[in-house]
N, C-alpha and C positions, 0 to 999 in steps of 0.2 A: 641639486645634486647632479643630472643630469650633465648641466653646462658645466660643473666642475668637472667633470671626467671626459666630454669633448675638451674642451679648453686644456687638458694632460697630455691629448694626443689616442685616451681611449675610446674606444667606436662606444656610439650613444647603447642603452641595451632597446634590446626588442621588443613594440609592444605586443601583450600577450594575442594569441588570437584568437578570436569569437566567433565563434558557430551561432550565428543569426537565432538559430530555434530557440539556441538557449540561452538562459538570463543567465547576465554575466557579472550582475550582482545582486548581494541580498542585503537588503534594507531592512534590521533590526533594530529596537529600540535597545541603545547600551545598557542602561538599568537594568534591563529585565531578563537578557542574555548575556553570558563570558564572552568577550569576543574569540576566542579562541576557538568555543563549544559552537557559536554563529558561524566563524569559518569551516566548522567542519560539518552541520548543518548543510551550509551550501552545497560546497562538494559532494557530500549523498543527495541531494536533491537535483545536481545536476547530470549525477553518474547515472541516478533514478530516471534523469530524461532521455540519454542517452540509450537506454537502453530500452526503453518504450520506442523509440521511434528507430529500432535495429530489429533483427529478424533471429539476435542472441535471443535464449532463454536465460541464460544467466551471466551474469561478469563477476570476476573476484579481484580486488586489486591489493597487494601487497603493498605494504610501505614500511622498511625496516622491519619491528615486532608487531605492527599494527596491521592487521587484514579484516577485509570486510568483503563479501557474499552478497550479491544483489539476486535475488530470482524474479522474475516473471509468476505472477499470481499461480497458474496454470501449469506451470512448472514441476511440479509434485502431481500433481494429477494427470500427467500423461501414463504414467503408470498403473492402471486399473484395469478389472477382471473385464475379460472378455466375455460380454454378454450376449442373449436371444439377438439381440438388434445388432450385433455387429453382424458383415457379410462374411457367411461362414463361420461364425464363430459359435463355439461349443459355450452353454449357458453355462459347465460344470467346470471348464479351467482356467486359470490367472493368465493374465499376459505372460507367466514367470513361465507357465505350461504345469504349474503342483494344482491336481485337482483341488477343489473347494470341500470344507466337509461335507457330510451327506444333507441333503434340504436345505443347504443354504445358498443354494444356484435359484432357487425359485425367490427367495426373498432378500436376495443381494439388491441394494439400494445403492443408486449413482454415490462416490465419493463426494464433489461439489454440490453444492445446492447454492442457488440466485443470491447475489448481496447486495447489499446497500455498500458503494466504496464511497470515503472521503473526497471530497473533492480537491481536498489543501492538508499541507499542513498546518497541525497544533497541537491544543489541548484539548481532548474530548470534556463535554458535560452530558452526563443523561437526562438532566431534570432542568426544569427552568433557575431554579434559587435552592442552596444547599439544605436538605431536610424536606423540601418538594418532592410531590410524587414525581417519580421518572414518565421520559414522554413514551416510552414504550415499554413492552413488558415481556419474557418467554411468554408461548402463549396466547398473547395476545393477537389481536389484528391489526395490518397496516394496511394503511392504502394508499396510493399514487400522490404523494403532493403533503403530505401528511408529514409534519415535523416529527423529526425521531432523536433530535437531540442537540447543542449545538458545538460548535469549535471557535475557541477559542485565538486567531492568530494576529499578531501586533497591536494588541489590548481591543483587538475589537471584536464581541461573540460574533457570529455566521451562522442563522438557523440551517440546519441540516434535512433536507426534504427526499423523502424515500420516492424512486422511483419505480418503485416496485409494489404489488399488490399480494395480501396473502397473511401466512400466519406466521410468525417470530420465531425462526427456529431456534438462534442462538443468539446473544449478543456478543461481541467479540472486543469492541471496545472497552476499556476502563477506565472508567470515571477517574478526572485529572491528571490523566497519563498522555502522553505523546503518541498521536496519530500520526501518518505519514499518509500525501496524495495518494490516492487508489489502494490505499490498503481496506480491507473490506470490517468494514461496522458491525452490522448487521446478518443473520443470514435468514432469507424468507423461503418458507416454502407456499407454494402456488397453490388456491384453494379449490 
């Protein structure tokens, strides 16, 4: 196609340009993905790197009636009460500056708490084989190195190993659902 459109007299087109960091393509198996749904797959996982490796907390990008919202984990939690630990800061008011109700400056609890993130995308599993006890549990304890579940991506599972130590506070994934790199699994608290 190319050489037909020099050979008209038209200039060749340009090839695309590639930012080194990032992958410039994504090797799915056809069967198992729409190619359409895999191209658009990419694009969020590339917009997703972009923006990790920028000093944005969020990107939005519009296309036609189609928009999409990228945040930075962190993002929603820059917004939290000012507490005893901050400098200067009053344990009783919000970043927002509306007092807290009464007694609850003493027992306000950090928003985040420590997670387990995916390291890739896929498919979450919690259990080894369907109908299997799950490899963790609320409640439960993890420790450093300790499988917590596995992913699922280009038909190959990826044990999942917590690097974190402590007790289960939430789990955040769902069994057979789509994970995304660094999106957080797990959330431990520290014992």
């Amino acid at each position: 196609m190319t050489d037909d459109l020099t050979s008209a007299g038209m200039p060749a087109p340009a090839p695309p340009s590639v930012d080194p960091g990032i992958p410039s393509t994504v090797d799915l198996d056809p069967p198992a993905v729409d190619p359409a749904d895999a191209a658009l797959f990419g694009v969020i996982d590339r917009l997703a790197a972009i923006l990790d490796h920028s000093d944005l907390v969020e990107l939005e990008v519009q296309v036609g009636e189609t928009g999409l919202i990228l945040r930075k984990p962190g993002a929603l939690a820059q917004v939290v009460a000012v507490g005893p630990g901050a400098p200067g800061g009053d344990p009783s008011v919000q970043a927002a500056g509306a007092p807290l109700p009464a007694g609850a400056a003493a027992d306000h609890a950090p928003l985040a708490r420590p997670s387990v993130k995916a390291p890739l995308t896929g498919i979450w599993y919690g259990s080894p084989a369907p109908g299997s006890a799950p490899y963790i549990q609320v409640g439960g304890e993890v420790a450093v190195g300790q499988v917590i579940g596995l992913i699922e991506a280009m038909k190959l599972f990826n044990e999942i190993k917590s690097d974190l130590a402590g007790r289960v506070a939430k789990v955040n994934a769902e069994n057979g659902k789509l994970v995304k790199a660094k999106q957080p699994l797990i959330e431990v608290e520290p014992l």
